[in-house]
C-alpha positions in Angstrom: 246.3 164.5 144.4 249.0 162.3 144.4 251.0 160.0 141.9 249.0 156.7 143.2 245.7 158.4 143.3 246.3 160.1 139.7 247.1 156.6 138.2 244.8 154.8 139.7 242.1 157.1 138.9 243.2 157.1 135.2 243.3 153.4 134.7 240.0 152.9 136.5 238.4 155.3 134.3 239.5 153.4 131.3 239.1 149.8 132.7 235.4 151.2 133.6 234.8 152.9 130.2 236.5 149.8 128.8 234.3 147.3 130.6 230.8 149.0 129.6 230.8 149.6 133.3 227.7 152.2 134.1 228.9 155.6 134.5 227.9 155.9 138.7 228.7 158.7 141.3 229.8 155.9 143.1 232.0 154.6 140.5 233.9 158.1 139.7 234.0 158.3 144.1 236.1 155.0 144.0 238.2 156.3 141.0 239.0 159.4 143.1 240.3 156.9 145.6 237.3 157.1 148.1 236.8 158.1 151.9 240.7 157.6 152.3 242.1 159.3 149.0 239.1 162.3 149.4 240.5 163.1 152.7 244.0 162.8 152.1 243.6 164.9 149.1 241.7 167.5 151.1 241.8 167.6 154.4 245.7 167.8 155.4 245.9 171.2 152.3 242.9 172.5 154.5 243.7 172.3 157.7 247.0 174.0 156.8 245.5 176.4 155.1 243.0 177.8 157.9 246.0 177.5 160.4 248.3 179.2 158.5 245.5 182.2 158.3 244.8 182.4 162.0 248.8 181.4 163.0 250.5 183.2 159.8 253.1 180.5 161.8 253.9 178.4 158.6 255.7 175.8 160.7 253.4 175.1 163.5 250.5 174.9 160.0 252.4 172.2 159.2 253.0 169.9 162.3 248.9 169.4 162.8 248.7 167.6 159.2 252.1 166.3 160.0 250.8 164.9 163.1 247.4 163.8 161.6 249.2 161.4 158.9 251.1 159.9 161.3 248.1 158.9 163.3 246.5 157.6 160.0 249.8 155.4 159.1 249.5 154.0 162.7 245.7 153.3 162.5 246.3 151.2 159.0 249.1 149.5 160.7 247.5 148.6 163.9 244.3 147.2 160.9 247.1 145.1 159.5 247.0 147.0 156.2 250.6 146.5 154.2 253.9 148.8 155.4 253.3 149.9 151.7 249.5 151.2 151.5 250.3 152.7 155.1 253.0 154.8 154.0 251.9 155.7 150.9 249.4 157.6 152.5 251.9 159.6 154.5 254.3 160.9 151.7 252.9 163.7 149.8 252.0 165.5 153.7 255.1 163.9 154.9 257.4 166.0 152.2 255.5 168.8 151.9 255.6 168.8 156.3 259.6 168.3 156.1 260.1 171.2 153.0 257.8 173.7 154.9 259.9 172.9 158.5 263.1 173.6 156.8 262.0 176.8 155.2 259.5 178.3 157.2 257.7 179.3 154.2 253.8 178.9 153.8 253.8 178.8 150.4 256.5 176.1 150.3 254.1 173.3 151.7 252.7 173.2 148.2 255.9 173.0 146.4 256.1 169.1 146.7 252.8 169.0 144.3 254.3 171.4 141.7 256.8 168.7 141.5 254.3 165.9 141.1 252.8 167.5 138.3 255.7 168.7 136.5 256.1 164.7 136.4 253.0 163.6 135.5 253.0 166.7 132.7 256.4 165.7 131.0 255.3 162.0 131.3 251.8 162.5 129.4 254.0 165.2 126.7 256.5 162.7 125.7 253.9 159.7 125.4 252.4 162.1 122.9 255.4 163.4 121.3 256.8 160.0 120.9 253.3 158.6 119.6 252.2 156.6 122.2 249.8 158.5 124.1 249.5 157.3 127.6 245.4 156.8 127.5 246.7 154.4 124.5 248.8 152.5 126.6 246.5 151.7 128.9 243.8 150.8 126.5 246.6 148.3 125.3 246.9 146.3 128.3 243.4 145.6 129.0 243.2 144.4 125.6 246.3 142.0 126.0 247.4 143.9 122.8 249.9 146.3 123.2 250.5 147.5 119.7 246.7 146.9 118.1 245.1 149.8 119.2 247.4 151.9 117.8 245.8 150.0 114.0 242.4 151.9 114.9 241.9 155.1 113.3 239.2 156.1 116.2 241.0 154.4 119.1 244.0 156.1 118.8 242.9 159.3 117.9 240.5 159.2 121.3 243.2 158.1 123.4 245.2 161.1 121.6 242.9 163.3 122.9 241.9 161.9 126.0 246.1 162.0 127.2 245.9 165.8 125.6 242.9 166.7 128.2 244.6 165.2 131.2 248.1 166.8 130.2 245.8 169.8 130.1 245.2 169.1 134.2 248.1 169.4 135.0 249.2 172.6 133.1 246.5 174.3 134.1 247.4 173.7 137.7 250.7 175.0 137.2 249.7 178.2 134.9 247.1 178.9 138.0 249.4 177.9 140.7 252.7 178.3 139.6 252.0 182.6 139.9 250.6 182.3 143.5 253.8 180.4 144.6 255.9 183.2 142.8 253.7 186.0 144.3 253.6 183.8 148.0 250.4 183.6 148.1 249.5 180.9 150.5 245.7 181.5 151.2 244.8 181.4 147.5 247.4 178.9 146.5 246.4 176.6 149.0 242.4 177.1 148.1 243.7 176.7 144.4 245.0 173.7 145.4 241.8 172.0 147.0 239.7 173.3 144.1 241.8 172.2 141.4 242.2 168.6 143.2 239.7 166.5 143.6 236.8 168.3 142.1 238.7 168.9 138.7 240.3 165.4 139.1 237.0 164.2 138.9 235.6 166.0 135.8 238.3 164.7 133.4 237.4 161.1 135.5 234.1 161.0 133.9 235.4 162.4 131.0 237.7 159.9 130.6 235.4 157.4 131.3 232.3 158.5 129.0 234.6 158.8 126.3 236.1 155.4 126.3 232.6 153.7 126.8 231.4 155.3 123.6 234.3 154.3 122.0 233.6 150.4 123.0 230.6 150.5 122.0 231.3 152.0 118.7 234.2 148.8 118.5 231.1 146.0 119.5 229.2 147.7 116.4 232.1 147.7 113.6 233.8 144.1 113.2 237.1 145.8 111.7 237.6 147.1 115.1 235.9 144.0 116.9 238.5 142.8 120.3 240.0 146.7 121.0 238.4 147.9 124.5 235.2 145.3 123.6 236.4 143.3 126.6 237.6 140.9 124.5 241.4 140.0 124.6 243.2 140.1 120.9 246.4 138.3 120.4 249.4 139.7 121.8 251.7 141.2 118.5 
């Protein structure tokens, strides 16, 4: 899964949760970013993956994923999507492609995602180290109130815990991972990889958004806490 995907399934799981929005397979789909971000978080891990079994040729793995991106950038363009959405596409496959070609390493496909959820893992610890938990954050800009859910005793102690369980996805990805790498272990790192994606990804989705929707409805019932995630804008402080 990749930065984009990650962040926009976070904030669509609170804006959801946030909005009363029913709690849908279809809704958690879209929040996993779809057709389009289900198959590129999926399909271009997999197909290296059975290549690299039947091949043990890391580099040629590599170059049918490779190839396969660049045919998707070309069909958005040729749709008239933005340079932007085209390419964004392309650049997790498109590092982990160049990184894998220099080496020659199987397991060094998958090194690019170690990196992306180092990031994400030292983002979410210092937004909770430096009390503003990231799940907070976001909470305070649908409100249009930065600083007022951080006055609520139940908000901020959910998004506390809701930015400790997806910190927790991402460590638990690299305690799994990070050993298989180490050990070179490219079959079960790379199914590691799948199942830890998406279907995990979308566990802490619903999570996410169950546990913010109980915590507007709680803030419709209680008028001290009236205007935080009730969909109804507070003052900027």
């Amino acid at each position: 899964m990749c930065i984009r995907d990650s962040n926009g399934g976070i904030a669509r799981a609170v804006r959801a949760g946030a909005d009363g929005e029913e709690l849908t397979a279809q809704g958690v789909f879209a929040a996993i970013g779809g057709v389009r971000g289900l198959l590129e978080a999926i399909v271009p891990s997999l197909i290296f993956v059975v290549l690299f079994v039947i091949t043990k040729d890391a580099r040629l793995s590599a170059l049918v994923p490779g190839a396969l991106a660049l045919l998707l950038v070309l069909v958005r363009l040729v749709r008239r999507e933005t340079i932007v959405s085209a390419l964004s596409g392309m650049l997790g496959v498109g590092v982990a492609v160049i990184i894998t070609l220099i080496t020659g390493r199987g397991v060094d496909y998958f090194l690019s995602g170690f990196v992306v959820n180092i990031a994400w893992g030292l983002g979410l610890l210092i937004s909770i180290l430096v009390g503003w938990p990231a799940v907070g954050l976001l909470i305070g800009m649908l409100d249009g109130d930065m600083r007022g859910w951080r006055k609520q005793t139940r908000v901020r102690r959910t998004a506390l815990w809701l930015t400790v369980m997806w910190l927790g996805l991402f460590v638990a990805r690299l305690a799994v991972q990070l050993p298989m790498y180490l050990s070179e272990r490219v079959e079960a790192l790379g199914v590691a990889r799948i199942v830890m994606g998406v279907p995990l990804f979308a566990v802490i989705i619903v999570a996410t958004w169950f546990a913010v929707q109980r915590l507007r409805s709680s803030s419709d019932d209680s008028n001290g806490e009236k205007g935080v995630i009730s969909g109804e804008n507070t003052p900027s402080m």
